[in-house]
N, C-alpha and C positions, 0 to 999 in steps of 0.2 A: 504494500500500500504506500504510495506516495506521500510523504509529509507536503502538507499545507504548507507554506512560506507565508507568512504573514510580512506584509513591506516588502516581498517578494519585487526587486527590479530588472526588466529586461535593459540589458548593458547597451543592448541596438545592435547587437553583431549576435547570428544565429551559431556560430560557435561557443560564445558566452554562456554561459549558466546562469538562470536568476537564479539569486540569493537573497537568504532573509535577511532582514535587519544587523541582527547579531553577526551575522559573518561581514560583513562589510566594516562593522566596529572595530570585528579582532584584525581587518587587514589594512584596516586606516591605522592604526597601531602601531602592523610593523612596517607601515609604510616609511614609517619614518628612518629606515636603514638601517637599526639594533637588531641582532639578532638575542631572539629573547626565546625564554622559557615559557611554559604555562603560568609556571609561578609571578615571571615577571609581566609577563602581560595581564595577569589576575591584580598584582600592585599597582602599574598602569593605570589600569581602568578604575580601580580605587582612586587613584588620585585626579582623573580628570575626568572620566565618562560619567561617573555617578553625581557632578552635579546639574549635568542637561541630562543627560539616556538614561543610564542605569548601567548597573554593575554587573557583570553577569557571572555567574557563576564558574567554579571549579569545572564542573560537569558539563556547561553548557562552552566555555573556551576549549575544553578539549574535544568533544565532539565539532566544533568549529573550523577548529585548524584541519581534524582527520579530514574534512569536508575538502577544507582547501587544497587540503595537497593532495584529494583525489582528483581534482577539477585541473592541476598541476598549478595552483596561485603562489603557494608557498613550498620551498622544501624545506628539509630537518635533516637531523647531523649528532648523534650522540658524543658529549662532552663528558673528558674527567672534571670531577670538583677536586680543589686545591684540598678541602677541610676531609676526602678521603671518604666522604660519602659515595653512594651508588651514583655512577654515572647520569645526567640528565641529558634528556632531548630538546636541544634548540632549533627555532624556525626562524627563516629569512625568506621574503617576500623574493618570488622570480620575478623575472621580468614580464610576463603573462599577467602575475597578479597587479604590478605596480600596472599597467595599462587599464587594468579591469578598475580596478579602484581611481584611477583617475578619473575613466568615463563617467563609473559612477555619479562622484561627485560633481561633474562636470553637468552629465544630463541628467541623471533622476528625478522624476517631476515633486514640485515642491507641495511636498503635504503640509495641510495644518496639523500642529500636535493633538495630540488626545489628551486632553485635561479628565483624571482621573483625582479629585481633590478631598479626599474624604473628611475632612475638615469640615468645608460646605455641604457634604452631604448629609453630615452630623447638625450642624447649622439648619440646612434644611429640614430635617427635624425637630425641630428644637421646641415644638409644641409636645412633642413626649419626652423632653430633659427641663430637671429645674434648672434657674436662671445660673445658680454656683456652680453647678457642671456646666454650664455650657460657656460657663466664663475660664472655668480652669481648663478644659478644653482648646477652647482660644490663645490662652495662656502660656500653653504647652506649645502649643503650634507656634506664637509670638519666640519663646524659646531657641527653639528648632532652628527656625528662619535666621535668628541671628548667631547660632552655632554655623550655619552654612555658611554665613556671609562673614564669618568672620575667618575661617577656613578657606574660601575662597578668595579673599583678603591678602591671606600669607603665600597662596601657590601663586597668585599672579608674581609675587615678588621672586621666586625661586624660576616658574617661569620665563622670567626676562634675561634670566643669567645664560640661557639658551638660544642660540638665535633661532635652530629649528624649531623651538616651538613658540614661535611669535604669533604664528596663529591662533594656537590653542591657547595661547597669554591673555589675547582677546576675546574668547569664548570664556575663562576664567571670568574676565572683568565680565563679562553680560552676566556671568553666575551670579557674582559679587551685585550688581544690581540688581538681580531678577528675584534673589533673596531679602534685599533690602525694602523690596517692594511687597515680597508674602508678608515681611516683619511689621512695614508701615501698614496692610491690608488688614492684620490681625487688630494693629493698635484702632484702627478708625472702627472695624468691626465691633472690639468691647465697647467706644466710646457708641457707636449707634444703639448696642443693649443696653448701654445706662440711660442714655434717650427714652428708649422706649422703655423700660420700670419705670422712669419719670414721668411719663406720660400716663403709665397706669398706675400709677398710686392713687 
């Protein structure tokens, strides 16, 4: 049975393979010219995909790469470790994959995100929560918002020290703003629920 590809895009060339989402993340990655592990492309995407996409998992990068380097995007190459552990497997992007991943980026037609907020969806319940839960809720989210953006604060600065990742430096600062913006969202949000108990008293 064929897996569904979700975000599934044709590259424009019928030898091309569409791919989901996820695989096009792990190969924007190693586009960048490291030849990296699972492990390090799992730290990677820790530090910079999870504050726009998402992080993807142990399980979900290695079945990724298998993908890749059946389609021939990437190959691997088992490495000794210095610390005398089991050998690891590292991957580098071929020249197949660096073209596929260009196109990508180049042509993929541009979707809107899916706002997925459960916050608001809680919010929009908020006729079966009391008014203290749905303010500590707010609360927490307010929190959150400025743990990201303060996170996203510090990588733009480590960012800069790279010049390869001057683009991702800029996707950083829209984090750093788009956080700052759930934080300020959160704050006018409690200030509209005290409105409104003021209103009902």
């Amino acid at each position: 049975m064929t897996e569904k590809k979700a975000g599934a895009v044709d590259t424009g060339d019928a030898e091309r393979p569409a791919l989901p989402a996820t695989s096009w993340a792990v190969l924007g990655l190693l586009s960048f010219g490291e030849e990296l592990s699972g492990y390090d492309l799992k730290k990677w995407s820790d530090w910079s995909l999870h504050f726009f996409y998402w992080s993807p998992s142990f399980s979900q990068i290695y079945g990724e790469l298998k993908r890749l380097d059946k389609v021939g995007y990437v190959s691997s190459r088992m490495v000794a470790q210095e610390t005398g552990n089991r050998d690891k497997r590292v991957y580098v992007i071929t020249d197949a994959g660096m073209a596929a991943v260009r196109h990508w980026a180049r042509e993929a037609p541009v979707e809107p995100p899916v706002l997925k907020h459960g916050v608001m969806l809680r919010l929009w319940l908020g006729h079966l929560l009391e008014a203290d839960r749905m303010r500590e809720v707010l609360g927490r989210h307010r929190e959150y918002a400025e743990t990201m953006r303060q996170r996203a604060e510090v990588d733009v600065v480590g960012a800069h020290a790279d010049e390869a990742w001057a683009y991702p430096s800029l996707v950083l600062k829209w984090s750093e703003r788009y956080y700052t913006a759930e934080r300020d969202l959160a704050d006018a949000m409690l200030a509209d629920l005290e409105e409104r108990d003021r209103r009902h008293l």
